[in-house]
N, C-alpha and C positions, 0 to 999 in steps of 0.2 A: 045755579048752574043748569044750564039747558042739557035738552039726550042729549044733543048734539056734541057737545063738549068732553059732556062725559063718555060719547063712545071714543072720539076722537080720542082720548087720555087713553084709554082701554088698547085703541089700536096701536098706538105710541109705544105702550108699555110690553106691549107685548111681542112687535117686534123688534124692540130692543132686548128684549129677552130670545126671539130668534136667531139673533143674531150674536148674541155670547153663547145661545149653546151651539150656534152653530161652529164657534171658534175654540169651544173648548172640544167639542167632536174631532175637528179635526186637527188638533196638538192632539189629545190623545190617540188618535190613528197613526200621527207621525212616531208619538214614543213607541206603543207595540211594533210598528216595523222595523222601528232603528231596533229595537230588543232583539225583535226576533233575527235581523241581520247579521246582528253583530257582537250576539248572546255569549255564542263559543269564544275559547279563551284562543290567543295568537299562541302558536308555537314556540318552541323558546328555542331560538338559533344558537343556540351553544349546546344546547341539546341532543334536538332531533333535528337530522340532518336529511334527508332524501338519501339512498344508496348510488353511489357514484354519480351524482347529480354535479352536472357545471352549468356554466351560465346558461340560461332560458336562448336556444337560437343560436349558439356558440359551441357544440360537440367537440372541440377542438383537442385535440391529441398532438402533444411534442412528441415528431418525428425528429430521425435522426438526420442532420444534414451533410454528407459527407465532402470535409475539404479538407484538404492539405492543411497539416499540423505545420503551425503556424510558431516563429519565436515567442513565450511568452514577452506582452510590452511590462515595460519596467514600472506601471500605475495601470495595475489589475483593474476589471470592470468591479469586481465585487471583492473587499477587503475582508477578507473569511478572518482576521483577526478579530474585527468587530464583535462577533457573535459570542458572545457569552456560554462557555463551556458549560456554566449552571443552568442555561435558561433551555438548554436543549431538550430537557425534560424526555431524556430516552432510558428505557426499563433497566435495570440493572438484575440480573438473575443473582438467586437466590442460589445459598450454598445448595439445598434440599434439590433445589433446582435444575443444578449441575451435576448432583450424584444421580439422581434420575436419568437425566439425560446419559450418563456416561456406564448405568445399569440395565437399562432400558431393554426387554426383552422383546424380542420380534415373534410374533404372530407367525405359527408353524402354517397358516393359508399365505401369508405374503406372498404375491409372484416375483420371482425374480432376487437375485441377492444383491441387498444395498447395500453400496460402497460407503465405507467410514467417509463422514464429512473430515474438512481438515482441521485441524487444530483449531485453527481461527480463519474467518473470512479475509484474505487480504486481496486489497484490488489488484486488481490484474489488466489496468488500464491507470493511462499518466493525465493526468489534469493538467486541459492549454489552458488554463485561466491564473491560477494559482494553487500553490503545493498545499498539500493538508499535514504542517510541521503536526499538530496537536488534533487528528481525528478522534470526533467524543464517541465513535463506537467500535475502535478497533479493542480497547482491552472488556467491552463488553461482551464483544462478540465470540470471544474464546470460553464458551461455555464446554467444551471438552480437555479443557486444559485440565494439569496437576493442582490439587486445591493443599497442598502441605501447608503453605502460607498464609491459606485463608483465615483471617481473625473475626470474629464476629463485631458488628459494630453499631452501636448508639445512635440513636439522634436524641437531641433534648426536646421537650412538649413545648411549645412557648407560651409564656406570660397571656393570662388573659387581656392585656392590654397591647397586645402583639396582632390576635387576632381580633377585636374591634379596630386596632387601625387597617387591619389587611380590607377589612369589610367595607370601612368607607374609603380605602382607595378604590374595591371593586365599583361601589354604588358612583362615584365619579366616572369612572371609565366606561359605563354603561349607556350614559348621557354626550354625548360629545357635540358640540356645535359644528364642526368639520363631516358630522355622520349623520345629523337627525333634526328636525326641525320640531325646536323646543319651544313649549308655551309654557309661559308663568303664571300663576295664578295665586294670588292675595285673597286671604278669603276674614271679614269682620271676625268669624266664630272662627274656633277649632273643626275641623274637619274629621270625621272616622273614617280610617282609612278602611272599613265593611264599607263605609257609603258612596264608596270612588265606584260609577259605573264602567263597565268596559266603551272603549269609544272606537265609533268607527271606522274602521282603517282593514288595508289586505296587508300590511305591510305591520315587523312588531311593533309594538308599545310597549314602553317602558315609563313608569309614574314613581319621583322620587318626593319623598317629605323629608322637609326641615324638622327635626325633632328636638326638644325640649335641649340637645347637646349641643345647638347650632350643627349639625353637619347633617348632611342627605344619607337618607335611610331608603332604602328599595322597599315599594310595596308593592301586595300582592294578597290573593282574597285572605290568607293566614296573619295577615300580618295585623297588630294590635296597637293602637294607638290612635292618637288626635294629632292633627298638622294645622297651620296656619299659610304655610306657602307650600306647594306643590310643584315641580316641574314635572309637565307631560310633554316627552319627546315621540315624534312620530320616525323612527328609518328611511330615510331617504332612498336607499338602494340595496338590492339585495341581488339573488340567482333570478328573481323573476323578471327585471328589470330596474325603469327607474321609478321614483313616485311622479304623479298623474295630476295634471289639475284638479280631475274631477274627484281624487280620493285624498286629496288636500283639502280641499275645498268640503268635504264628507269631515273630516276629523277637527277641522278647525270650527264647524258650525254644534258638533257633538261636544266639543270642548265652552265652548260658548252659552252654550244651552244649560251646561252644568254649571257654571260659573255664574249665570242670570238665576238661576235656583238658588242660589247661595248667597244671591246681593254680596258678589264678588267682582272683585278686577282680573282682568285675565289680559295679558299683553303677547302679542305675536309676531315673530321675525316677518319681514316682507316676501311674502311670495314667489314674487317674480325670480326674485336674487336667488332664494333657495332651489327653486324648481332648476334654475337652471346650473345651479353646485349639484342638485342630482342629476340631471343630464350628462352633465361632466365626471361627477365619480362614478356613474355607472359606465361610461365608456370607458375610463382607468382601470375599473375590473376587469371588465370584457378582456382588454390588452395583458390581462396577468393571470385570467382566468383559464387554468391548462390542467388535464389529467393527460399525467402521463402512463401509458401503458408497456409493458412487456411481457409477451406471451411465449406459452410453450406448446405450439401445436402436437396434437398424438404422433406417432408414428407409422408403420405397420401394424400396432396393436394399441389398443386404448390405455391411458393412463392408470397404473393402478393407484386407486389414491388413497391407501391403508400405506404403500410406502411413501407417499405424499405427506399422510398425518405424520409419520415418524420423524423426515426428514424438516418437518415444518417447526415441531413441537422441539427437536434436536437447537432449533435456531433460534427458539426463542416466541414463536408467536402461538396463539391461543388460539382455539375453537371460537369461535359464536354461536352458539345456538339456534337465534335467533332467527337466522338467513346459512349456519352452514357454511360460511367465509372463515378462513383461517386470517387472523389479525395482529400482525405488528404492533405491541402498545407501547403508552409512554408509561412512565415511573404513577402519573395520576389518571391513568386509564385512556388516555385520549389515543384513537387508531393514527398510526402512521403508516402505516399501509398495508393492501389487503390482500389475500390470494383467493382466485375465485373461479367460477367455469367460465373460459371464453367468451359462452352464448349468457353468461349470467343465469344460467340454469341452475336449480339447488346440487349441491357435492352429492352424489350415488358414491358408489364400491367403485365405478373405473369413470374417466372422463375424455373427451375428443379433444380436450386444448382446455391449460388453464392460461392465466391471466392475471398479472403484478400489479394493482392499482395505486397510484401517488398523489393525490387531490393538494401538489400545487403550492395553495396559499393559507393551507392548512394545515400544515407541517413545518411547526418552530425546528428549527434547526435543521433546513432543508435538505443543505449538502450534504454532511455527514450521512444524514438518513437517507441518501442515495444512493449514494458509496456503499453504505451497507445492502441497501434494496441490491442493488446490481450488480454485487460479491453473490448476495443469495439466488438469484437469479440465476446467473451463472453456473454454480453448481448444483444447484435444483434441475437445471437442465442436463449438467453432466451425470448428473445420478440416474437419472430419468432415462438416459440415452434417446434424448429430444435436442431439438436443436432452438437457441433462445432467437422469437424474428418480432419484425414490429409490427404494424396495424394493418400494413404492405403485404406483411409475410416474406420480409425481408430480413437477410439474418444479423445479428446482431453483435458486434464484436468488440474489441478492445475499443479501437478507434472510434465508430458511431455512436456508443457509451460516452464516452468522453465530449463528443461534440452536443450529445444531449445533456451533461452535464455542465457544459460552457451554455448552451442557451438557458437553462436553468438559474445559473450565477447572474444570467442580463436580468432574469425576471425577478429573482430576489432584489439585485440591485435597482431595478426600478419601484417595488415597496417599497424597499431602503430611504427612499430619496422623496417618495409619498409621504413617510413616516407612518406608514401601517406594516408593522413585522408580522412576517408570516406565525401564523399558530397563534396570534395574540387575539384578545378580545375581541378586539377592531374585527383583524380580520372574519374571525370564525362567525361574528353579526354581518358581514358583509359578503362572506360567500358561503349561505345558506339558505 
């Protein structure tokens, strides 16, 4: 063999070795940025919410629109019988609850003497849409009523095989092809669910495994076991808009990448069709996406809100800590509406204006929980000797109540008809 040959081999060799570490330099550049991008965990939208946060570019507040009360037509817009008196999930007080409330001593600084609320909230305005025969919070709302009758009452624990089915109904409903664009993935070996990277996306993820029982199990970095199929759904839509070519295109190449690691099959819905079901379900939201406000400007003198906490805690809602908001909850914690300062400034000793907050599409069991909001309102205002106005600073009365509760009933009824009930899964992943 000549030099000749032999440098030739040399230079051969070596730039083919340039050239894989050139390829391997730059894979590894690609994984540290996608790490470091897309390291942190997605928020969990049933979780953590933004405070009074609505759709991205949509601030939109149901006003009251005032017209002439109109004959009820004899096929309502919204069939309030439908709604499941169980599913309303609104707090129920406690006996302890109501003797408190009904012992409750007032604070020798209080300004001003507060008026006994009444027995129970009853509206004080007529529904043009449909009558409330079975309203789920008029007999919750008589937290000052007589307790002679009160029995104490049971629930039974249920069967551990009660809640393993509850679990994999939730892990279904987390996934939805109507809400997310789902990738499958087959993989030769078992899979750990430690060695599922996060992928990435600005929008949630959610990653289900097939486990040894046949049914989808939710993982998550705690969670233990070996998969052989995986579904990773990406969220189409949320408060921030829709999903992106370019962050489809970001989570579909991260899911690919993992799946080529594993000498796996990975298969993926068509793009186009999906991009534009998110184009579509986020303008569906935008159209139902409404907080509704009612306020209570100060007077001649500032709020004092020591008689505020009384009259609040008397009705049923709870402190937060947190932020300082007084909160309407359900039976499993979830807020149904909030009381707070006008300017959203933290609560002090007196305030310039509070403010009733109602986020809409996030609230199972809408109507009821309005009727009660706008019973509480009402005499939150009369106690207060404030007058109840809207975002206008217009005042707010029988009649304008009533007609924000008719356009309320169109927007439930437009869910309705989506098949996303307000307060459910669906929606609390789609407007957060």
């Amino acid at each position: 063999m000549t030099e000749l040959q032999i440098y030739s081999l040399v230079g051969a060799g070596g730039f083919v070795a340039a050239v894989y570490g050139f390829n391997w330099w730059q894979e590894y550049r690609y994984r540290q940025q996608a790490n470091k991008a897309f390291a942190r965990n997605q928020p969990d939208a049933l979780l953590n919410t933004p405070k009074n946060m609505v759709r991205k570019g949509d601030g939109q507040r149901l006003e009251p629109i005032l017209e002439p009360l109109a004959t009820p037509e004899v096929t309502p817009q919204y069939d309030e019988a439908r709604l499941d008196r169980a599913e309303y999930d609104v707090p129920e007080l406690s006996e302890a609850h109501l003797q408190a409330a009904q012992h409750h001593s007032y604070s020798d600084n209080m300004p001003d003497d507060i008026p006994d609320m009444p027995p129970a909230y009853r509206s004080t305005y007529t529904s043009t849409v449909v009558e409330d025969k079975d309203p789920a919070l008029d007999t919750q709302s008589e937290f000052v009523a007589s307790l002679e009758q009160a029995e104490p009452s049971f629930k039974a624990v249920p069967p551990a095989s009660t809640e393993i089915a509850d679990e994999v109904v939730l892990a279904g409903s987390l996934l939805d092809p109507s809400l997310d664009f789902i990738a499958e993935l087959h993989a030769p070996e078992p899979i750990s669910a430690a060695d599922i990277p996060p992928f990435p996306a600005n929008k949630r993820v959610q990653v289900l495994g097939l486990n040894q029982n046949k049914q989808w199990e939710m993982l998550n970095s705690t969670t233990r076991g070996r998969f052989k199929e995986l579904r990773i759904g990406l969220q189409m839509a949320d408060r921030q808009g829709a999903l992106t070519p370019e962050s489809l295109n970001a989570f579909c190449m991260g899911v690919q990448q993992f799946s080529d690691d594993l000498d796996a099959s990975v298969t993926f819905p068509q793009k186009s069709a999906k991009l534009s079901l998110a184009k579509e379900l986020d303008e569906f939201c935008a159209s139902v996406d409404v907080l509704i406000g009612l306020n209570i400007p100060a007077g001649a003198r500032p709020i004092p809100m020591e008689k505020v906490r009384v009259l609040s805690e008397q009705a049923g809602l709870v402190r937060n800590h947190a932020d300082g908001t007084f909160q309407y909850r359900s039976d499993s914690g979830k807020t149904l509406f909030v009381l707070a300062n006008q300017d959203q400034s933290p609560l002090m000793s007196t305030s310039q204006g509070l403010t009733l907050l109602f986020d809409v599409p996030r609230v199972a069991g809408g109507l009821a929980v309005f009727d009660y909001l706008a019973d509480f309102a009402q005499n939150l205002a009369t106690a207060l000797h404030c007058e109840l106005v809207d975002d206008n600073y217009k005042p707010l009365n029988a009649a304008s109540l009533a007609n924000i509760r008719k356009q309320l009933a169109g927007l439930y009824a437009d869910m309705d008809d989506r098949g996303i009930a307000p307060g459910s899964v669906a929606a609390l992943r789609l407007f957060a």
